[in-house]
N, C-alpha and C positions, 0 to 999 in steps of 0.2 A: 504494500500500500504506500502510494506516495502522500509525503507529509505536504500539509497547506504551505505556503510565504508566512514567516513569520506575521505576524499584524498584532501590535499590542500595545496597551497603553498603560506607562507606569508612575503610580503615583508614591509620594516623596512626603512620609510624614517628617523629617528630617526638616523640608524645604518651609514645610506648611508652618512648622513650629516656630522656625528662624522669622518669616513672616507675622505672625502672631505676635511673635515677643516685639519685633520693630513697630508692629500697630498697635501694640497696646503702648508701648514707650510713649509713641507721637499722643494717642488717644483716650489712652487711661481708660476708666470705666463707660466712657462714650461711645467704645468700638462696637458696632453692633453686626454681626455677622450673616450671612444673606446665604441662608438655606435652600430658597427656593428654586424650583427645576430641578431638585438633586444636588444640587447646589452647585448647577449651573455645568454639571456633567462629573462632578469630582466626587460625589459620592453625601449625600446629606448626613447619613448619618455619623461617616467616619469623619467628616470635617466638624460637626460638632461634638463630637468625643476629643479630638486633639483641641478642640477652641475651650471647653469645658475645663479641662487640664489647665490650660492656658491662664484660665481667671475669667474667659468673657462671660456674660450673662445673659447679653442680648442677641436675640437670633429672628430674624425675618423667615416666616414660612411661608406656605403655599397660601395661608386664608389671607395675609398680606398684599394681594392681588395689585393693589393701585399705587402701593409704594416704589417709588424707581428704586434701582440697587444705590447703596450707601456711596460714594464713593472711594472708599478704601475697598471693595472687593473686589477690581480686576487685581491692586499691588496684593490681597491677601493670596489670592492663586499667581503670583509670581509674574505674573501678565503686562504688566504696567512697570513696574518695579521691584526688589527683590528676590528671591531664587525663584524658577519656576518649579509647579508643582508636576505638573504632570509633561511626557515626557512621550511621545508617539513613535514604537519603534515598526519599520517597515526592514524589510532584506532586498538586496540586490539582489536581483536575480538571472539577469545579464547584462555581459559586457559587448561595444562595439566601437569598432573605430568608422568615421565616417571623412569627408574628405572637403574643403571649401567650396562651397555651392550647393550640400547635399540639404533638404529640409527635414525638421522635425515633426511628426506625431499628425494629429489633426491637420486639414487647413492649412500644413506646413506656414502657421506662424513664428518661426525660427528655423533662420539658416547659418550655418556652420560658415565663419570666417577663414577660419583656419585648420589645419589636420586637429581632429576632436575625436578625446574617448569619453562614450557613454555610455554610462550606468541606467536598467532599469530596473525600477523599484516597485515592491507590488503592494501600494500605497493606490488611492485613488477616489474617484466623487463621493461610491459605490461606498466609502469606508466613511463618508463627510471630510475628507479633505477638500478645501473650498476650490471649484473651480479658476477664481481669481487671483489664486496663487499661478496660474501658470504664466511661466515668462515672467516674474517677476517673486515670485517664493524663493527660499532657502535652506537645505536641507543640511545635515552636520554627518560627516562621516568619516571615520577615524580620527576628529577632533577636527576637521578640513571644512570649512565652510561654503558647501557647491550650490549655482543655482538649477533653478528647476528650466528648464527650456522645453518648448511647444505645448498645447497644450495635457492639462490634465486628462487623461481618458478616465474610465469607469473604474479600474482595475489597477491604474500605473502610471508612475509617471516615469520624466525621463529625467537627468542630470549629466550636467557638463561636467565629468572627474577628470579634464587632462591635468590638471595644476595638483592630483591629490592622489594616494596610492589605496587604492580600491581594488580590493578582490571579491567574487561571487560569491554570497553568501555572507557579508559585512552585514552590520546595521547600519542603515537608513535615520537618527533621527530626526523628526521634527517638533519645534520650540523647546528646545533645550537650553535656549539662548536667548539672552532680549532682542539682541539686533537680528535674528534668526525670525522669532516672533512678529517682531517690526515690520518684516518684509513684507510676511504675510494680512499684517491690518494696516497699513499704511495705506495712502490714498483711495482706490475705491474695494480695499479690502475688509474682511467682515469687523465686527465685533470683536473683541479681545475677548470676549465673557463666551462670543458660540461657540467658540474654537474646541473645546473638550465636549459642550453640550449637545454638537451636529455630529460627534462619533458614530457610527452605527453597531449592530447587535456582531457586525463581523470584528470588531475590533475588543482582541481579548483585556478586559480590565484587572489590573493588577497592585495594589496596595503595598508599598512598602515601610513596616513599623517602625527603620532605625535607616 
């Protein structure tokens, strides 16, 4: 039986705590904590268990309906400011070299300048990675900061690794990083808060306590 593309998403009680402690410092017992959607994809009820520990007391739920989020909750999920919480890892799953003039994916909206090796990744809409990252997203892999070129398919996307040393079967992350993150909400990119919450049921969730 062949195994799926890795596809999972890990979250950083570690990240969340450092966060907490720096919003309570700024906010003291003000800080009030924004539960609702799940708590915006990070899990409702393990982020008020780490905020609990923490000292906060306040927490926005679901019957909260009309209240906008605080805004200290994109910096408490690492989004805005701070470590990020969560952590989306996809695998390489092929490599190719392509040649000056040759285009990319869809549409071929991206064409290759120069001799390019690319990685693809099996990451994609299908998983709620945002369309609008394509041609303009960035992906982190072996600590290398690669963009994403043409567009996002269902399934995959692609990435420019000439400048980075990638093997088949690497992880893939995305928003590991502020300026990584950025890429992808920047100008007409989504929400920093949907980013974890547009996940879909294909993307394995993963908790991690330390």
């Amino acid at each position: 039986m062949v195994n799926s593309p890795r596809r999972r998403v890990v979250f950083s009680a570690d990240a969340l705590r450092s966060n907490l402690h720096e919003l309570i410092g700024a906010e003291g017992s003000k800080l009030v904590v924004d539960l609702r959607c799940d708590a915006y994809g990070f899990g409702a009820s393990w982020v008020r268990e780490q905020s609990e520990k923490a000292g906060v007391s306040h927490f926005l739920i679901d019957d909260n309906t009309l209240s906008p989020p605080p805004p200290t909750t994109a910096a408490l999920f690492g989004l805005t400011s701070g470590s990020p919480v969560a952590v989306v890892h996809g695998e390489v799953v092929a490599l190719k070299h392509i040649v000056p003039g040759d285009a990319v994916s869809y549409g071929y909206t991206w064409t290759a300048t120069r001799d390019t090796r690319l990685a693809l990744v099996a990451l994609g809409f299908a998983d709620g990675v945002p369309r609008s990252g394509s041609n303009a997203g960035r992906v982190r892999i072996n600590d290398v900061s690669v963009p994403v070129v043409g567009r996002i398919a269902m399934d995959q996307l692609v990435v420019d690794v000439t400048d980075a040393h990638v093997d088949i079967g690497d992880d893939a992350l995305l928003w590991s990083k502020r300026d990584d993150i950025n890429s992808w909400t920047n100008a007409d990119g989504p929400n920093p808060l949907s980013l974890i919450a547009r996940l879909t049921w294909r993307v394995e969730r993963k908790w991690i306590a330390v």
